[in-house]
MARVEXRO-588416 format. One record per residue: x, y, z of N, C-alpha, C in turn; residue in one letter. Coordinates in steps of 0.02 Angstrom, whole numbers, plus 50000, padded with zeros to 5 digits. Last residue first. Example, Ala and Ser with C-alpha at 12.3 -4.5 7.8 and 13.67 -1.06 7.14 Angstrom:
506424988850354506844994750357506455000250394s506604971650390506154977550390506604983550390a
END
This chain:
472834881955955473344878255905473904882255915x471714887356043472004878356044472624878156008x471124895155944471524897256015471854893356033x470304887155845471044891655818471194894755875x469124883655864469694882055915470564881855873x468394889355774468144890355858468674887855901x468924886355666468984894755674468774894155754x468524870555649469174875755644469194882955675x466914870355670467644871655728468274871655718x466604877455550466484881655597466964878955685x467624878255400467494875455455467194878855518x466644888355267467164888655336467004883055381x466034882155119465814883955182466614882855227x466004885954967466474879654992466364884655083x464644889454880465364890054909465494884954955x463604886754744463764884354813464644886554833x463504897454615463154890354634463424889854713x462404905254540463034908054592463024900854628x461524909754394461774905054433462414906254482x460864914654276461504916654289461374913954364x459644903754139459764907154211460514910654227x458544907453988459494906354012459114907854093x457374894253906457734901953935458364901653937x455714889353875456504890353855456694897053891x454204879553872454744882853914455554883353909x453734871653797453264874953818453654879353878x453934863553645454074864453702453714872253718x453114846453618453124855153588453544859453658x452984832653634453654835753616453744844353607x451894829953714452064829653629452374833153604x452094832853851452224825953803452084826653734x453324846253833452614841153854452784836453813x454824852953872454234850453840453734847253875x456104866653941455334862453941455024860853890x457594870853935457414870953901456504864753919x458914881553989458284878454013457904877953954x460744885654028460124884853970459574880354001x461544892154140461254887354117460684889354062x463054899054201462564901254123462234894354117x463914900454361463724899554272463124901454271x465054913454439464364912754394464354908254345x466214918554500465654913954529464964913454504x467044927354429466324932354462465754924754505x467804922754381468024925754435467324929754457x467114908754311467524908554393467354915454418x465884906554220466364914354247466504912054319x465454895454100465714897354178466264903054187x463874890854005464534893754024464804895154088x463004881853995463504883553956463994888153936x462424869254078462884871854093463114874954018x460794864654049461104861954048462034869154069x459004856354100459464862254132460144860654092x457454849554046458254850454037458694858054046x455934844354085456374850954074457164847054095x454414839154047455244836754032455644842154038x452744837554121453384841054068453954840554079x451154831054100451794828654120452234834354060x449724840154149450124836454113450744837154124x448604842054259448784834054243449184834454153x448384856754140448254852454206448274846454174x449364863554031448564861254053448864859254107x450404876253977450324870954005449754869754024x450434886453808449994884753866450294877953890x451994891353737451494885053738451184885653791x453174899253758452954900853696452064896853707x453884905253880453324902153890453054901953807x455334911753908454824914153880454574904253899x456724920154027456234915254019455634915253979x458024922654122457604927154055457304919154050x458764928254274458474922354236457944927054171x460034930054408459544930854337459214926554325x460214920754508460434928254523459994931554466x460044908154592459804910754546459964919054555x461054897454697460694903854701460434908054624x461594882554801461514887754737460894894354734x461324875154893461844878354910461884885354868x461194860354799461074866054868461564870854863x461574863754635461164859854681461204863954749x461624866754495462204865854533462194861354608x460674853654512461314857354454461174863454470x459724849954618460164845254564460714848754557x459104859254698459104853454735459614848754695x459314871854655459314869954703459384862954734x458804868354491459134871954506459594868854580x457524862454518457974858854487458774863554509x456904873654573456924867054601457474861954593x456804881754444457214883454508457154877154551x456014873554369456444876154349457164877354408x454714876454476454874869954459455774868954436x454624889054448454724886154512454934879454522x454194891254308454874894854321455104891554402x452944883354329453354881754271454184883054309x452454895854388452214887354448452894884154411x452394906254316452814905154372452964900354410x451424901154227451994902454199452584900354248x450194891854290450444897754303451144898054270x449114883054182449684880654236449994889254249x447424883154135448254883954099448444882954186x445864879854078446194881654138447194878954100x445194878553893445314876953988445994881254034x445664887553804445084881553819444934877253868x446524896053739446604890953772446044884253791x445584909553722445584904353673446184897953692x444084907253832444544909753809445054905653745x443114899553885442854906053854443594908653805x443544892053969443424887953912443084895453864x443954899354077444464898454007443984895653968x442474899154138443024904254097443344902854054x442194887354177441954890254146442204896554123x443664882454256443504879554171443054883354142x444514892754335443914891554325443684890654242x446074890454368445714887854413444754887654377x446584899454268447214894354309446694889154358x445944910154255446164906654185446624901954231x445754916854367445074911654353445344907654274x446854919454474446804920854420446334915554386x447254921354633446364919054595446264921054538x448524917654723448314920154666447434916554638x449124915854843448374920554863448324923354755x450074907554840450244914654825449654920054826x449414896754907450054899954933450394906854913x448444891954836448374894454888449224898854916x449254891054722448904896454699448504897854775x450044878554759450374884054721449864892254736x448794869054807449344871854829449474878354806x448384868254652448064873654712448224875954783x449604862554599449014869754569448754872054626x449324850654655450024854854655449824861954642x448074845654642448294847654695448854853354710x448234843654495447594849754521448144850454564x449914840954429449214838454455448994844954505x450914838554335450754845954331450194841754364x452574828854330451784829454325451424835254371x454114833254286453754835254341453034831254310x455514824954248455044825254227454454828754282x457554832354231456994829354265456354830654247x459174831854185458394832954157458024829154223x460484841154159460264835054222459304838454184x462224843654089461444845454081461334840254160x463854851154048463394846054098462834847954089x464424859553970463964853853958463584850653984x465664863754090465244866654011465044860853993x465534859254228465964856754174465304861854118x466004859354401465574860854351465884860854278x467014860754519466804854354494466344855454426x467084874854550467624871254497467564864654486x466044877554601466094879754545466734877754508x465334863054683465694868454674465844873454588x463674856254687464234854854659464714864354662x462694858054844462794856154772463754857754753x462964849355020462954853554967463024853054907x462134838455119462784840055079462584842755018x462424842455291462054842755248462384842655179x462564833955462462894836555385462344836455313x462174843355586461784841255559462314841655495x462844854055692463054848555680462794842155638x461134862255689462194862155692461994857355699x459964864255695460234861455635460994861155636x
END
């Protein structure tokens, strides 16, 4: 992967109090069982309709954490974007997610501690009928500004 340019999320002095970035996930089986092969989870309220439908949800729900992964996705790949690192995060789930449904989460910037290299994003998830089904804060260490690696290899040269 040397010499490969990869380009990193936003610095901490490019970041602005306010900035948000929303993106829409669709919640499908596959992704689910992915997810739940990969964490060896067999929680039967996430996978077996004859159960939940026992419970008072009424079918099979989405893993809280599948939600909080998605969250971090955004994180990593948008705002702040590569490079970034989740250091905290407080998170409630007030609303069951179902299967095959579409949710709206908004990340947005609202605060920045230069000297500790930390913002403060707000997270906020709905469904499609607007109820939201995921609010929090993250503390965020977003991307450093990387060392030339052949500067320093041919600082003998100069």
């Amino acid at each position: 992967m040397i010499g490969k340019k990869r380009k990193l999320g936003k610095k901490i002095n490019d970041l602005h109090i306010g900035e948000s970035y929303t993106a829409t996930h669709m919640i499908q089986d596959k992704d689910l069982l992915l997810y739940l092969g990969l964490t060896n989870d067999a929680n039967p309220l996430y996978i077996q309709h004859d159960y939940a439908s026992q419970t008072p949800y009424h079918q099979p729900i989405v893993p809280s954490v599948m939600l909080f992964g998605m969250v971090s996705s955004i994180v990593s790949m948008h705002l702040p974007g590569p490079g970034s690192h989740i250091i905290e995060h407080e998170m409630k789930f007030p609303k069951p997610v179902y299967h095959n449904t579409e949710v709206k989460f908004t990340i947005e910037i609202t605060a920045i501690d230069e000297k500790n290299h930390h913002v403060t994003l707000s997270v906020h998830g709905f469904d499609v009928e607007g109820d939201e089904v995921i609010y929090g804060k993250l503390t965020v260490c977003p991307a450093y500004e990387p060392k030339s690696i052949t500067a320093s290899s041919l600082e003998n040269f100069f």
